[in-house]
Biopython code that builds the backbone (N, CA, C, O; Angstrom):
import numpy as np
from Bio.PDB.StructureBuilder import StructureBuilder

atoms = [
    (1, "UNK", "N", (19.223, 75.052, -136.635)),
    (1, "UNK", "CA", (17.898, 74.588, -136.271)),
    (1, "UNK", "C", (17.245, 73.901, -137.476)),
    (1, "UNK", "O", (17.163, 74.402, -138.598)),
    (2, "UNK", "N", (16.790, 72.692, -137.110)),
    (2, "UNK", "CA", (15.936, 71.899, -138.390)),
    (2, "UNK", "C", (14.527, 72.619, -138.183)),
    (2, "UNK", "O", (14.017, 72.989, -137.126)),
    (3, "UNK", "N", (13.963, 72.727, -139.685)),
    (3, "UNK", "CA", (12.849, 73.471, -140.306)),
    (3, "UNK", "C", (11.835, 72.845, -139.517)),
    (3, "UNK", "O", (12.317, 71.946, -138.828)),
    (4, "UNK", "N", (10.512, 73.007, -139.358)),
    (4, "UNK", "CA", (9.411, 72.323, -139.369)),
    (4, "UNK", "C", (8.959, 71.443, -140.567)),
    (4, "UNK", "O", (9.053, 71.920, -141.698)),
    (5, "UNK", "N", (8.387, 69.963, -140.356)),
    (5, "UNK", "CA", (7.693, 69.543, -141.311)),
    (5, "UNK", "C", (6.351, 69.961, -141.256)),
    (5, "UNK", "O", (5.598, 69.960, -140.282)),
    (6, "UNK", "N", (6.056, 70.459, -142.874)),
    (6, "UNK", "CA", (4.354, 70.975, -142.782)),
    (6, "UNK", "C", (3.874, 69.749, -143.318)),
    (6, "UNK", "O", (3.962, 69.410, -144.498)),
    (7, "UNK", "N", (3.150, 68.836, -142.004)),
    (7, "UNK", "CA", (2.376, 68.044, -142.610)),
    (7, "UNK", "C", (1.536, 67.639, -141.107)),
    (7, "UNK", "O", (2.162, 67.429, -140.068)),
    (8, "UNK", "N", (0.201, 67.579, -141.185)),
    (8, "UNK", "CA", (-0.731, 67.750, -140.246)),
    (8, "UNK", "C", (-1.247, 66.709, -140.455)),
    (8, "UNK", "O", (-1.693, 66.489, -141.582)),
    (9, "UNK", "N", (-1.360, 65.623, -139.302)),
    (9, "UNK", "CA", (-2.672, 64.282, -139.157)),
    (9, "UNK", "C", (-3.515, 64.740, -138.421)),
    (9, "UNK", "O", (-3.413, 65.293, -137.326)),
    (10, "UNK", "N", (-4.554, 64.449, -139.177)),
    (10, "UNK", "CA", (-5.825, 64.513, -138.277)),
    (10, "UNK", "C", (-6.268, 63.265, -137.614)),
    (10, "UNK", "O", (-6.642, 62.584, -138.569)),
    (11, "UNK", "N", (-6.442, 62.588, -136.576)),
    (11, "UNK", "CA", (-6.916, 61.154, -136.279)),
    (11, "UNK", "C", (-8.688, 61.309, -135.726)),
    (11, "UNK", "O", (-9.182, 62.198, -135.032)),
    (12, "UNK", "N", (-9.376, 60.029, -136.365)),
    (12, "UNK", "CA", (-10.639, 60.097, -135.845)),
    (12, "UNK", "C", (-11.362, 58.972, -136.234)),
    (12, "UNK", "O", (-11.017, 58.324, -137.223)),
    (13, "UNK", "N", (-12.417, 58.645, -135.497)),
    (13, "UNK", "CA", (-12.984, 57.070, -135.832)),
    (13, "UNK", "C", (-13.065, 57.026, -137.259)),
    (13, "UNK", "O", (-12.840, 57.983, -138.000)),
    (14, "UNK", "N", (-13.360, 56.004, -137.571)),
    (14, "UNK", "CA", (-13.854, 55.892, -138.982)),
    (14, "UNK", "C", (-15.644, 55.922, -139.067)),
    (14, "UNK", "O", (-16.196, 54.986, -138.489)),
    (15, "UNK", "N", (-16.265, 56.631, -139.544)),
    (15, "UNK", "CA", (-17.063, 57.301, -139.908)),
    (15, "UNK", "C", (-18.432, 55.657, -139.695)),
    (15, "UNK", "O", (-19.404, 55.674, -138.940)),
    (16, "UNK", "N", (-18.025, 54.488, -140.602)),
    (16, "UNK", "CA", (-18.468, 53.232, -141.205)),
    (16, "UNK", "C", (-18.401, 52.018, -139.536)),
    (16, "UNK", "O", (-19.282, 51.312, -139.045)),
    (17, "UNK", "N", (-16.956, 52.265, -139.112)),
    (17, "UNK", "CA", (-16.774, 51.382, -138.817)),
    (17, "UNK", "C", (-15.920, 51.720, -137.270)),
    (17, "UNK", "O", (-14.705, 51.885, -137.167)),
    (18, "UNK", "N", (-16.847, 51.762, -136.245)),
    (18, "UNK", "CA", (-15.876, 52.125, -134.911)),
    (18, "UNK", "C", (-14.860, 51.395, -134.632)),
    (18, "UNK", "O", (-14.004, 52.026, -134.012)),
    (19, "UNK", "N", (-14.679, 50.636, -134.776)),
    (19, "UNK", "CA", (-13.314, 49.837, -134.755)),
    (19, "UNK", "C", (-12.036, 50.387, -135.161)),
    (19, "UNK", "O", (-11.093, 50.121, -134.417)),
    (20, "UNK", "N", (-11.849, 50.960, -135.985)),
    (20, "UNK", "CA", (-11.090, 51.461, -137.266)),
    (20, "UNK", "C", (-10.744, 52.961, -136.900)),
    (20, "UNK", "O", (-11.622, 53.821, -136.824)),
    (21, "UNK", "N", (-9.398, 53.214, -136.676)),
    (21, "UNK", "CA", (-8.988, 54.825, -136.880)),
    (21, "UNK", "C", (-8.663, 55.306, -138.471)),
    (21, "UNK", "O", (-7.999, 54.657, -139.279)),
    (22, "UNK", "N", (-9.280, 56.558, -138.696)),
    (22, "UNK", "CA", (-8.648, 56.954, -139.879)),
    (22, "UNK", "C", (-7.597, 58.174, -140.151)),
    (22, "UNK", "O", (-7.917, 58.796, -139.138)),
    (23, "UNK", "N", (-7.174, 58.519, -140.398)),
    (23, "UNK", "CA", (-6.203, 59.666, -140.576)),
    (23, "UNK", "C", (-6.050, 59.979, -141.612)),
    (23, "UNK", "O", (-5.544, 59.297, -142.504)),
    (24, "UNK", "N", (-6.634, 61.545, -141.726)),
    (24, "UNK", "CA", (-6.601, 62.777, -143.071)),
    (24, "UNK", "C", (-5.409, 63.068, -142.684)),
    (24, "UNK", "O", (-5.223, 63.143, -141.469)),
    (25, "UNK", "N", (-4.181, 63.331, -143.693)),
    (25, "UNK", "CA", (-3.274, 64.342, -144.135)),
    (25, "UNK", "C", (-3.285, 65.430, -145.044)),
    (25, "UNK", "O", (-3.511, 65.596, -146.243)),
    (26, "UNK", "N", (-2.935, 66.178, -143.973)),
    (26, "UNK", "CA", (-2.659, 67.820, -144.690)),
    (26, "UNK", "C", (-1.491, 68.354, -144.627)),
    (26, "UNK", "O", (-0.681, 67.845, -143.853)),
    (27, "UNK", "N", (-1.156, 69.363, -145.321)),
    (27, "UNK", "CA", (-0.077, 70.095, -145.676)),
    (27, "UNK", "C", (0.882, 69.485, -146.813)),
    (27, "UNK", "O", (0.677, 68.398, -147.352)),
    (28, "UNK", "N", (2.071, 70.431, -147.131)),
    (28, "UNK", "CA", (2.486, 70.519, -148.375)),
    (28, "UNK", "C", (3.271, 69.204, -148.297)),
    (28, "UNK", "O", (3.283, 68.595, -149.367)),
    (29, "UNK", "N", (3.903, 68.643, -147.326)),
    (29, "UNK", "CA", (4.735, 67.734, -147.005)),
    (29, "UNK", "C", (4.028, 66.524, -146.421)),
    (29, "UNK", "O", (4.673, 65.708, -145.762)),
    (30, "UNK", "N", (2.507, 66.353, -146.675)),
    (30, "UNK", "CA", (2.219, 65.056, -146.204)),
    (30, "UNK", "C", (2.131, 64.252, -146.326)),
    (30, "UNK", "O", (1.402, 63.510, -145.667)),
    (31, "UNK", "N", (3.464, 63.670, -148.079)),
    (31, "UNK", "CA", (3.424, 62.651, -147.979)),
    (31, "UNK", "C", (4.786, 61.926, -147.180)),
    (31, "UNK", "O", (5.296, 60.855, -147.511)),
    (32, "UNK", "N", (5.155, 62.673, -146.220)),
    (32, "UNK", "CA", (5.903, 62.240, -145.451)),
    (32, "UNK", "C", (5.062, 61.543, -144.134)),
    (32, "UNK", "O", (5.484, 60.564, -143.518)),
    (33, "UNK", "N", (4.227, 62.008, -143.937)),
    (33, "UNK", "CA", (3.560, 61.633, -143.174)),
    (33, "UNK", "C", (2.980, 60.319, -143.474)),
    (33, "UNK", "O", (3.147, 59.365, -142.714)),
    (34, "UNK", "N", (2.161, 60.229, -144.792)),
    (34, "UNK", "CA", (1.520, 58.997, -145.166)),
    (34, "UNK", "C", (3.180, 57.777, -145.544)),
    (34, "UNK", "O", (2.846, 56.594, -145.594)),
    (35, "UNK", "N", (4.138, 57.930, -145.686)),
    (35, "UNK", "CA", (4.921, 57.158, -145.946)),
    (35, "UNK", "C", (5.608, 56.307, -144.557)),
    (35, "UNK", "O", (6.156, 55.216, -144.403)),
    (36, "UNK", "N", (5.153, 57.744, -143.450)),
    (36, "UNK", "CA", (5.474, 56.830, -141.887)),
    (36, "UNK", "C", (4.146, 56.163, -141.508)),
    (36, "UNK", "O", (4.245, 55.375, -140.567)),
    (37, "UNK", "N", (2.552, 56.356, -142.200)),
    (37, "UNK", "CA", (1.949, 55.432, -141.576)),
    (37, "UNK", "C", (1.409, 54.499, -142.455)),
    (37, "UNK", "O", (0.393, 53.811, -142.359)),
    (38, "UNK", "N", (2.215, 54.583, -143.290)),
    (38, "UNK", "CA", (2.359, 52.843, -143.980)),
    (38, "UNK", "C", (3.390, 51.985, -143.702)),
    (38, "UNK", "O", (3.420, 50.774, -143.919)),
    (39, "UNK", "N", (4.287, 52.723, -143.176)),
    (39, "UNK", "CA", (5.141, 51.807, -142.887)),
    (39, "UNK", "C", (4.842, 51.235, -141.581)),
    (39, "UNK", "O", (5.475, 50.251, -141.198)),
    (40, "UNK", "N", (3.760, 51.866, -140.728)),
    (40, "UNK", "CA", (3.371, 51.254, -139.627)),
    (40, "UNK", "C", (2.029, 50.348, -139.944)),
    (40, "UNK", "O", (1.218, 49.939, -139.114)),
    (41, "UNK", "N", (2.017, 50.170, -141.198)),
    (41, "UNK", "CA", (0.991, 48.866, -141.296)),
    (41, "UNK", "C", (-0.927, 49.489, -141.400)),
    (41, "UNK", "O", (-1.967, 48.839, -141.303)),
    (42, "UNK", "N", (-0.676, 51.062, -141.644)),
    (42, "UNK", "CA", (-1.986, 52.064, -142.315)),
    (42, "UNK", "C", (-2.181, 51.240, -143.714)),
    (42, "UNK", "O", (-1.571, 50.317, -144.254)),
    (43, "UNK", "N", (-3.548, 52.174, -144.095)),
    (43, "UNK", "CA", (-3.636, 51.093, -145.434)),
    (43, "UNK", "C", (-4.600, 52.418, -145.717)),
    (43, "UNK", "O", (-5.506, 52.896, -145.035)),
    (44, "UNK", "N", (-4.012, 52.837, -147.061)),
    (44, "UNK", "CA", (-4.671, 54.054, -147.960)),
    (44, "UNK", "C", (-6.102, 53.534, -147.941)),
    (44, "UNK", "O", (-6.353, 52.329, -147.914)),
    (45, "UNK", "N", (-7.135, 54.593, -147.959)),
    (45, "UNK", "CA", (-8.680, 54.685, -148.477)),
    (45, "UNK", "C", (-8.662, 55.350, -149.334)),
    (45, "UNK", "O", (-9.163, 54.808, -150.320)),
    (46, "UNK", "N", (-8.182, 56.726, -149.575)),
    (46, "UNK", "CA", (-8.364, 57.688, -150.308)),
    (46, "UNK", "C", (-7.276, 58.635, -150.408)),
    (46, "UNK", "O", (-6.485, 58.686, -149.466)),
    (47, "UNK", "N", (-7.102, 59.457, -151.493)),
    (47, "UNK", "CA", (-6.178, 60.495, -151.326)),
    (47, "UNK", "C", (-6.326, 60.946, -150.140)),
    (47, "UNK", "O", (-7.362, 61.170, -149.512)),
    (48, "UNK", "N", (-4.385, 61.173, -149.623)),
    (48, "UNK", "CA", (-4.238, 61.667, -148.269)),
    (48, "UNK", "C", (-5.687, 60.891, -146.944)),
    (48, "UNK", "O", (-6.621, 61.364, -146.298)),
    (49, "UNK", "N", (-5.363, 60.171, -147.050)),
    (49, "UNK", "CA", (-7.042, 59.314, -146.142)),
    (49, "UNK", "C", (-5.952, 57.986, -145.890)),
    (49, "UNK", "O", (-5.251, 57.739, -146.871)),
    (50, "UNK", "N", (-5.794, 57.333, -144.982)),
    (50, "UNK", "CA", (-6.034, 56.007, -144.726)),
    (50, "UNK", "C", (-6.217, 55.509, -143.193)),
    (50, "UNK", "O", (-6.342, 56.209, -142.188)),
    (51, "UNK", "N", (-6.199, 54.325, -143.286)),
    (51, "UNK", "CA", (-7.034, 53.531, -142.102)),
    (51, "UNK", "C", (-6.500, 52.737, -141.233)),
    (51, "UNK", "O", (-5.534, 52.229, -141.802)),
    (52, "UNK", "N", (-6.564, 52.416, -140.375)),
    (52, "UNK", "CA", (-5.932, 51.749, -139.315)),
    (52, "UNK", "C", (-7.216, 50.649, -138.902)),
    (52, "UNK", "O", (-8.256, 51.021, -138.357)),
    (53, "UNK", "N", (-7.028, 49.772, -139.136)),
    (53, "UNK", "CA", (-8.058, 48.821, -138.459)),
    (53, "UNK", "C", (-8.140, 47.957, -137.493)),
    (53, "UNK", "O", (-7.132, 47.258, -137.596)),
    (54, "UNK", "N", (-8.860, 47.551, -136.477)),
    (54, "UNK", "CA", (-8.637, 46.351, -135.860)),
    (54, "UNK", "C", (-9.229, 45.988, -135.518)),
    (54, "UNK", "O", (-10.033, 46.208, -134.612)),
    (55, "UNK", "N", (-8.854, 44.748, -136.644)),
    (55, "UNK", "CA", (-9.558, 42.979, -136.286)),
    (55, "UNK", "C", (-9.675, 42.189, -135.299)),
    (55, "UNK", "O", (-8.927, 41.220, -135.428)),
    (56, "UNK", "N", (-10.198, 42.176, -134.500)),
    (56, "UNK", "CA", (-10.221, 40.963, -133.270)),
    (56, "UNK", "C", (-11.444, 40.472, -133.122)),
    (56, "UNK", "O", (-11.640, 39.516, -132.372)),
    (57, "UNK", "N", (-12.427, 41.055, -133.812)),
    (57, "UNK", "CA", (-13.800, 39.947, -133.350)),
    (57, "UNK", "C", (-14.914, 40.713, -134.490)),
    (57, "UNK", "O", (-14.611, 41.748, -135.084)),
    (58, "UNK", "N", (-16.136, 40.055, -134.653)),
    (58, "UNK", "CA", (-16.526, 39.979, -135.928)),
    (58, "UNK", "C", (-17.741, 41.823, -135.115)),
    (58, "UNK", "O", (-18.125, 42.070, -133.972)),
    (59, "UNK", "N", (-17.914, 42.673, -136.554)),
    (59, "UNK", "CA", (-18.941, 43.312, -136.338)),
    (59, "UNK", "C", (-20.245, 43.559, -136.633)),
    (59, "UNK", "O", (-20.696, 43.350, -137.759)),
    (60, "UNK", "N", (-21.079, 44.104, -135.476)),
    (60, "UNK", "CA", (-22.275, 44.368, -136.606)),
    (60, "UNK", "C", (-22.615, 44.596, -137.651)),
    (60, "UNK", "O", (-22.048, 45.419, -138.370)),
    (61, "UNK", "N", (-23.568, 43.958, -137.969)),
    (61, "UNK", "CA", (-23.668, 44.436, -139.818)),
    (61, "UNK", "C", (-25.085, 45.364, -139.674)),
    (61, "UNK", "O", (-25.569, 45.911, -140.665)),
]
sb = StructureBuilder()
sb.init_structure("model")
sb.init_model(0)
sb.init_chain("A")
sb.init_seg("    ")
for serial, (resi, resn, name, xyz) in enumerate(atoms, 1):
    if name == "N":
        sb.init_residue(resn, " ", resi, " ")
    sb.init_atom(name, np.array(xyz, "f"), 0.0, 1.0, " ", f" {name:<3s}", serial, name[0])
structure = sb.get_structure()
């Protein structure tokens, strides 16, 4: 039996900008996690933090 990976996403709007998902990683192993959602085109904000955005039309300021 393969182990569990300990690594937990949290997903949720972005706080700034509704457009935009962000995702906290947790656990001991999450930078496995952040290494699969960069490779899907995420983009770091912060330790264990990054963002998913999307661009299609201009927003409120």
């Amino acid at each position: 039996m393969t182990p569990a990976i300990d690594a937990h996403v949290r997903l949720d709007t972005h706080p700034a900008h509704p457009s935009a998902v962000q995702a906290v990683l947790t656990g001991s192993q999450a930078r496995i996690a952040l290494m699969a959602l960069e490779a899907a085109n995420w983009s770091i904000a912060a330790t264990n933090v990054l963002v998913l955005a999307r661009i299609d039309h201009e927003e409120p300021h």
